[in-house]
C-alpha positions as CSV (number, residue, x, y, z in Angstrom):
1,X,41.4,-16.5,-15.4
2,X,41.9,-14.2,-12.4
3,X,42.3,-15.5,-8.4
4,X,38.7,-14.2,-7.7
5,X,37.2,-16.5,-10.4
6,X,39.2,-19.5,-9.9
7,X,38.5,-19.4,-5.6
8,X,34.6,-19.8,-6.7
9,X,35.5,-22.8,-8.6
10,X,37.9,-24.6,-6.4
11,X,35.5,-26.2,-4.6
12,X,34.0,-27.7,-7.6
13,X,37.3,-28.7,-9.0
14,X,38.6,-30.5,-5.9
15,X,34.9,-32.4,-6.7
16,X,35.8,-33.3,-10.3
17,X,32.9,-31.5,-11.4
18,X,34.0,-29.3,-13.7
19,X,33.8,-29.1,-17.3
20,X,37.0,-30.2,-19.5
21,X,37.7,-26.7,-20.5
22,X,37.0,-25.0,-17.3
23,X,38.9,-27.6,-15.2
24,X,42.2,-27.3,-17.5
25,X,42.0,-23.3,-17.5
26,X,41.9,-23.7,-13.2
27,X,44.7,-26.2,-12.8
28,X,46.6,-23.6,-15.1
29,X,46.0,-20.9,-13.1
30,X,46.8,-22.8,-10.0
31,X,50.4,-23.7,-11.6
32,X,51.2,-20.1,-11.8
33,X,49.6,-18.8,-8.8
34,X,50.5,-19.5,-4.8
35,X,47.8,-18.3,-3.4
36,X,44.9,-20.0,-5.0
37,X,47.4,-22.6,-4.1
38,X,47.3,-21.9,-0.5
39,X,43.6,-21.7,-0.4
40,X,43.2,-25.0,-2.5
41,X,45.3,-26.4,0.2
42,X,43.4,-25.2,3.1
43,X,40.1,-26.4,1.5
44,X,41.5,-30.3,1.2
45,X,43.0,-29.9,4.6
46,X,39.4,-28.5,5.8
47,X,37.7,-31.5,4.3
48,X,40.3,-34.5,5.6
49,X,39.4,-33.0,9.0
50,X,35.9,-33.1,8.7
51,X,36.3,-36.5,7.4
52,X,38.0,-37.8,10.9
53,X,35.0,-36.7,12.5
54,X,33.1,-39.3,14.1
55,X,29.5,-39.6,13.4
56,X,27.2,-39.4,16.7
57,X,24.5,-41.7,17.0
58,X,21.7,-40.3,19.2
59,X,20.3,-42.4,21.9
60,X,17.6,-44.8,20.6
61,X,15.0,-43.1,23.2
62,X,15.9,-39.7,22.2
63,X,12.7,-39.1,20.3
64,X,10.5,-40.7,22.7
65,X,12.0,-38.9,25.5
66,X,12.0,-36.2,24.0
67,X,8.2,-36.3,22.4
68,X,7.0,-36.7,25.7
69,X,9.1,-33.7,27.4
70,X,6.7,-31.8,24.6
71,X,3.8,-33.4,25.9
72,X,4.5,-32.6,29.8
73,X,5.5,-29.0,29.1
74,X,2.3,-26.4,29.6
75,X,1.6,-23.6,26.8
76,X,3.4,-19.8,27.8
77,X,0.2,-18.6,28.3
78,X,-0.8,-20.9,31.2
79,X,2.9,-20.9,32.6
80,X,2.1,-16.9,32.8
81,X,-1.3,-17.1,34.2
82,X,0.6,-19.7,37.0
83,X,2.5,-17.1,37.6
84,X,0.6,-14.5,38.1
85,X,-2.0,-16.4,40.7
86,X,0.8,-17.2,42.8
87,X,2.3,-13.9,42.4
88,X,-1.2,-11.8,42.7
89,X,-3.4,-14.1,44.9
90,X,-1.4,-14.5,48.1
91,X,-3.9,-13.7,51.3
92,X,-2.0,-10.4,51.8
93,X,-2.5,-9.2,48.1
94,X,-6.8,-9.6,48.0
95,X,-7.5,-6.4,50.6
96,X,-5.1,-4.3,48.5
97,X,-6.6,-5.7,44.8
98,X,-10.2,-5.2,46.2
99,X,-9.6,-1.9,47.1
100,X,-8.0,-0.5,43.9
101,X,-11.2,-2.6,41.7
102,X,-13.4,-0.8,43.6
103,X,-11.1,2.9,43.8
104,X,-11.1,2.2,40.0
105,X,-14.4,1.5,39.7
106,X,-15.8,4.6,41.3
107,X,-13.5,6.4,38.8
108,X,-14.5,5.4,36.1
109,X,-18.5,5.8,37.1
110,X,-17.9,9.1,38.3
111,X,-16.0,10.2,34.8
112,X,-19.0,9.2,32.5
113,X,-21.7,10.4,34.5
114,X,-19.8,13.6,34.3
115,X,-19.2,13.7,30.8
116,X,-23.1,12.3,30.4
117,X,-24.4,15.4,32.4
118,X,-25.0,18.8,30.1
119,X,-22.9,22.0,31.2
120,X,-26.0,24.2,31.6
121,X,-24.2,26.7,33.8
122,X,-21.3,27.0,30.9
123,X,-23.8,27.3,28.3
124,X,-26.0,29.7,29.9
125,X,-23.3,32.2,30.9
126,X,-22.1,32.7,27.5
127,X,-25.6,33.7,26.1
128,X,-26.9,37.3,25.8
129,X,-30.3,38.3,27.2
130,X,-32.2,37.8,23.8
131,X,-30.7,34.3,23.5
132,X,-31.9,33.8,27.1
133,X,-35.1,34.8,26.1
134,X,-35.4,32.4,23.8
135,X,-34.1,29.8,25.9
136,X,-37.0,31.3,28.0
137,X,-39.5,30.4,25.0
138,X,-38.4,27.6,23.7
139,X,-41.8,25.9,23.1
140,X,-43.1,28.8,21.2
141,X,-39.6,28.9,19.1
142,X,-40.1,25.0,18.5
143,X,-44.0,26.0,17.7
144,X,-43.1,28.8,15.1
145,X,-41.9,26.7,12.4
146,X,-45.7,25.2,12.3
147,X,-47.1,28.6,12.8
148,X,-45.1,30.2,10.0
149,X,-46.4,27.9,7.5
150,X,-50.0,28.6,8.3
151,X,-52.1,31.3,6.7
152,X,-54.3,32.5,9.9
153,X,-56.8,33.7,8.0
154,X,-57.5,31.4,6.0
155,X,-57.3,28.7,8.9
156,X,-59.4,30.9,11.4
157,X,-62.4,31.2,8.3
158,X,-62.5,27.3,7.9
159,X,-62.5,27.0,11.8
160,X,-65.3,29.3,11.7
161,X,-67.1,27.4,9.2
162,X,-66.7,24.3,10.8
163,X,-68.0,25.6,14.1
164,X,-71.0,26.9,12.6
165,X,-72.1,23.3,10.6
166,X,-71.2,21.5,14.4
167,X,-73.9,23.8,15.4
168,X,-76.4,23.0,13.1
């Protein structure tokens, strides 16, 4: 058994918890080896000490005191929003808050009704003048996708024919 192996098991073996065969090959390699020695040492030592140690009993009332701390202390989020009325909502603070709602409020009005409005200047510029033409005569560009489907002729001899039984 090597020192590695045996200073996993020491603790175990200072607890009598080891098996027959495992506990005879440890106190063998202890014999031969001052090291594992040493450490075994230190380990008992380590343990007497904490044995000296006094147990603390806590103050009967701890729990209730200690409970109703808890109970008295506010949540972080209202401890912040504390803060920040006393910090934000002295007398001299409100003409200077006002202002920048309202400076900020402009802004932001200002920016969409810009973005809302069309760029017809831009637009227009960059067109040629058939384009402008068009632009011109929309409603008849709009119209010619009805027109195109028509046959006039066809149309303008059942108008005719219409007109004439009207009349009769």
């Amino acid at each position: 058994m090597n020192c590695q192996e045996t200073k996993k098991l020491i603790p175990v073996y200072l607890d009598h918890e080891l098996e027959a065969a495992d506990r005879q090959r440890v106190a063998e390699h202890l014999r031969a080896c001052a090291d594992c020695q040493a450490e075994v040492q230190a380990i008992e030592k380590s343990w007497e000490l904490l044995g000296a140690i006094k147990a603390i009993e806590p103050d009967p009332n701890y729990r209730v005191r200690f409970w109703r701390s808890v109970d008295t202390r506010s949540p972080l989020h209202a401890r912040i929003l504390q803060h920040v009325q006393t910090v934000f909502l002295q007398r001299r603070w409100v003409p200077a808050m006002a202002a920048a709602a309202i400076v900020l409020l402009v802004s932001v009005i200002s920016i969409v009704q810009y973005l809302q409005k069309p760029q017809v200047p831009a637009v227009l510029a960059a067109l040629n003048d058939t384009e402008l033409e068009m632009v011109a005569n929309i409603e008849l560009a709009e119209d010619y996708e009805i027109i195109e489907d028509m046959d006039f002729f066809s149309d303008f001899e059942i108008i005719e024919n219409m007109n004439g039984l009207e009349a009769s």
